[in-house]
N, CA, C and O of each residue as an XYZ file, in Angstrom:
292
protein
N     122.618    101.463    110.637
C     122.133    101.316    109.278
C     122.029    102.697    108.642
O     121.516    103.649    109.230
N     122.443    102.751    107.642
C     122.378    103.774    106.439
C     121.230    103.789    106.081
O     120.581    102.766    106.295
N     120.724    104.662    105.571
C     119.876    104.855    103.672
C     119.784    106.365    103.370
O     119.486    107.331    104.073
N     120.207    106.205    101.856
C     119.837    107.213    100.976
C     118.412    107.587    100.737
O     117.540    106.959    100.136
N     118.364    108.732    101.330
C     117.004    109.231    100.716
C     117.106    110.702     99.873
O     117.898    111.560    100.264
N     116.540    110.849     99.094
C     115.632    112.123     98.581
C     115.384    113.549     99.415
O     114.394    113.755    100.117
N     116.312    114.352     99.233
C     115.747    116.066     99.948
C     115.117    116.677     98.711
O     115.585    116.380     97.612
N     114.441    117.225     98.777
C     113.292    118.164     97.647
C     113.695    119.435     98.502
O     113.966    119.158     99.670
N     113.784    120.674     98.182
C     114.257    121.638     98.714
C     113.549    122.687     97.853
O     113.809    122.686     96.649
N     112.554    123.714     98.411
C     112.094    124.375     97.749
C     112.619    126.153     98.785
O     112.600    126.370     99.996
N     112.919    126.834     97.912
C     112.523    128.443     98.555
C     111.221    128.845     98.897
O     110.413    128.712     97.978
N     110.752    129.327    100.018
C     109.777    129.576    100.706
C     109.745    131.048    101.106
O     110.832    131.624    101.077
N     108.706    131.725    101.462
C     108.695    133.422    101.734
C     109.763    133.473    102.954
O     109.257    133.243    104.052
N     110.875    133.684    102.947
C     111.935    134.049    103.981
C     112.763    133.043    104.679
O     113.350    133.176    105.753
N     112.696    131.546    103.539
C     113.409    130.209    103.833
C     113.152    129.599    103.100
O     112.448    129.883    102.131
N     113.730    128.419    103.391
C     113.521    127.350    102.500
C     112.954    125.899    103.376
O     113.135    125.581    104.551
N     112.324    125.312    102.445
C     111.540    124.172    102.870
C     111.606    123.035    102.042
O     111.103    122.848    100.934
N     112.779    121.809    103.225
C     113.440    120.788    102.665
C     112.147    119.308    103.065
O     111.882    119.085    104.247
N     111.423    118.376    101.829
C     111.063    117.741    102.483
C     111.699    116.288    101.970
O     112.477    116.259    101.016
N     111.347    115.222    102.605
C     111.918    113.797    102.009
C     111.200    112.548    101.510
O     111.378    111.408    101.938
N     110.469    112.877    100.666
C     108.870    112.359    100.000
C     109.068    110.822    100.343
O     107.982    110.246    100.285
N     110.263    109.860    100.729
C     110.147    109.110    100.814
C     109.418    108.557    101.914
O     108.851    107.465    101.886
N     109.456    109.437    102.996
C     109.002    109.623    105.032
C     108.001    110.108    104.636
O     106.986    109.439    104.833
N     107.841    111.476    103.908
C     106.656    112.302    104.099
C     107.377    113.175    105.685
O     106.981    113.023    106.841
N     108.065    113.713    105.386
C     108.883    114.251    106.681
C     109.328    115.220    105.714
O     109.685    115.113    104.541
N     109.156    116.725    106.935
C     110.157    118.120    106.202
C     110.468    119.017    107.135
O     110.073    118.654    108.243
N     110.830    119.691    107.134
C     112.055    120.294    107.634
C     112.290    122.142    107.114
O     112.312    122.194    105.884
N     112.381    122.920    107.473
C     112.938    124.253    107.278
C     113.835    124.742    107.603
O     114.291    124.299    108.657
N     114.735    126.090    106.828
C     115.594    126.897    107.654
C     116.012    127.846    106.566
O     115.900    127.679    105.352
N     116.443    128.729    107.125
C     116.881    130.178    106.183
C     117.571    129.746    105.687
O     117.811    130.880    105.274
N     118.487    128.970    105.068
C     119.723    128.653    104.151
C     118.964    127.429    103.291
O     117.938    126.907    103.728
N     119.580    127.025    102.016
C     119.654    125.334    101.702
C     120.092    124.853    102.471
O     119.275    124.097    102.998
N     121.286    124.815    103.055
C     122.256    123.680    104.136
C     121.366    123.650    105.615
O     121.212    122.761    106.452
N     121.013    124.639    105.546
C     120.687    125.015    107.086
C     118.847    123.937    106.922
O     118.316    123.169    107.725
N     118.560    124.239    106.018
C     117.032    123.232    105.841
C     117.515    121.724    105.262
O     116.779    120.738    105.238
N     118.568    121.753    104.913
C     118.645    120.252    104.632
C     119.266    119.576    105.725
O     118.791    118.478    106.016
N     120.559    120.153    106.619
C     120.425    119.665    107.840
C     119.603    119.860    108.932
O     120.011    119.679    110.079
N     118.476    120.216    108.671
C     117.863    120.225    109.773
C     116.780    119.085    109.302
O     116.229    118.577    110.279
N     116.395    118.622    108.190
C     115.753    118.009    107.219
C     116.319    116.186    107.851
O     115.709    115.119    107.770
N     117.282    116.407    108.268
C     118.393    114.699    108.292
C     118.056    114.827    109.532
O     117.213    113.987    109.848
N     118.442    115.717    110.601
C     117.925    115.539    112.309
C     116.639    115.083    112.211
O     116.487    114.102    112.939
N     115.452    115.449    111.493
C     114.312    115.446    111.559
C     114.365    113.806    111.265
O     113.698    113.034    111.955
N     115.403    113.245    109.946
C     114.507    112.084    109.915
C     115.396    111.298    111.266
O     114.945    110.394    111.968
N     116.935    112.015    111.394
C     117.277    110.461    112.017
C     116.493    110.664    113.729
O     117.056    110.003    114.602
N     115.436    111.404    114.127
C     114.268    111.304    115.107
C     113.374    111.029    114.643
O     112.338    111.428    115.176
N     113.285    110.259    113.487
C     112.159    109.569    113.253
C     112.638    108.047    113.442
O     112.196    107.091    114.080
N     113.601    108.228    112.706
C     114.226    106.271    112.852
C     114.471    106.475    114.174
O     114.458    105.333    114.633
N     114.677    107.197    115.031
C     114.754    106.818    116.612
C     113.636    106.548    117.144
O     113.844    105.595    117.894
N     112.658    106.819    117.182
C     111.606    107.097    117.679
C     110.203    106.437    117.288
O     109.301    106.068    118.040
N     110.300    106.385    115.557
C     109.016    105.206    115.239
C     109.372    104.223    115.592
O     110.534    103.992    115.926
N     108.379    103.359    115.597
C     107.977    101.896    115.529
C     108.119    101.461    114.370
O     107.508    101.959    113.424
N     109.235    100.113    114.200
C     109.366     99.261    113.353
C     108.387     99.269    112.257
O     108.509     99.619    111.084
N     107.778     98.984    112.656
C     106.251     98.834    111.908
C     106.142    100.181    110.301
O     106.125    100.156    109.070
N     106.091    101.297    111.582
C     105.788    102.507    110.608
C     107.023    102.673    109.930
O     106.845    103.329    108.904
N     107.954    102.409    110.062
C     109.600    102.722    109.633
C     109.262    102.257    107.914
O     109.253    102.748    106.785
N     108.901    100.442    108.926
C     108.969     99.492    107.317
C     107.507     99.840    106.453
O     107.322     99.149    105.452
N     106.380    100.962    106.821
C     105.404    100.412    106.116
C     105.429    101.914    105.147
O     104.748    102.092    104.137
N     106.278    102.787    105.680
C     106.718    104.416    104.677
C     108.007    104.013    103.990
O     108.213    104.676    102.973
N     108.778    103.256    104.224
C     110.017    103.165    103.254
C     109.415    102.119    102.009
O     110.128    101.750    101.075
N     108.103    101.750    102.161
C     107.908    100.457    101.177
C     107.029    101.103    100.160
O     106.412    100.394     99.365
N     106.920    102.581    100.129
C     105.959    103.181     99.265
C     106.893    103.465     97.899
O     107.984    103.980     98.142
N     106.632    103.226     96.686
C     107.479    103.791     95.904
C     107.113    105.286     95.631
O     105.987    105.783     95.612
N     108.577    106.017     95.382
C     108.181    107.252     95.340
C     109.619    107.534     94.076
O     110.818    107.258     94.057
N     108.651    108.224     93.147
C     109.207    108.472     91.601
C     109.220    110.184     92.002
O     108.344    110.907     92.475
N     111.080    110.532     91.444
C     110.797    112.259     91.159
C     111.334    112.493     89.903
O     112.286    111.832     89.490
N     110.707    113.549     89.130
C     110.598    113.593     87.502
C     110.587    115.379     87.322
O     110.090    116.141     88.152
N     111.209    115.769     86.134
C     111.175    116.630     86.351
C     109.914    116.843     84.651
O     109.795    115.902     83.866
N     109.259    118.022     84.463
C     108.535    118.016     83.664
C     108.299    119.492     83.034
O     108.103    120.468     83.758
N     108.349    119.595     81.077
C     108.605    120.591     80.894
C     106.696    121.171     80.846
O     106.012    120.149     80.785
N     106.081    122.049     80.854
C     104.786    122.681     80.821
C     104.591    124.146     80.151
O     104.726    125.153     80.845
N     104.283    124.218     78.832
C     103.736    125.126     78.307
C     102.724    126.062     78.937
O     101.739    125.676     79.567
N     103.050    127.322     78.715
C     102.246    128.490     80.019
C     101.911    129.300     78.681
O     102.785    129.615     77.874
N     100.433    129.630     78.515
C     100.139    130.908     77.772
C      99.892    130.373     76.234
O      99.622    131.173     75.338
């Protein structure tokens, strides 16, 4: 089984830090590529490894990403 999820990928002091708000699962590494694949190992050891249960009760959360403009000053 497939699914598309969500990487959020932020720069961090000396890396970057990929997470997947849909799991609540994240992931790091000195590159983008290098934190986003390490970001996909992370989840597909989660679908190995949880319980049914927890799989179906974090994929059933809705999770909205938006981007938003904010006046400073």
């Amino acid at each position: 089984m497939t699914h598309r999820l969500t990487a959020i990928i932020q720069a961090e002091e000396g890396g970057f830090v990929a997470l997947c708000p849909e799991l609540d699962i994240c992931s790091q590494g000195g590159t983008v590529e290098e934190s986003r694949e390490n970001l996909r190992e992370a989840l597909e050891l989660f679908f190995e490894s949880a319980p049914a249960e927890e799989v179906a009760r974090r994929l059933s959360n809705e999770v909205y990403v938006t981007q938003l403009e904010v006046g400073v000053g």
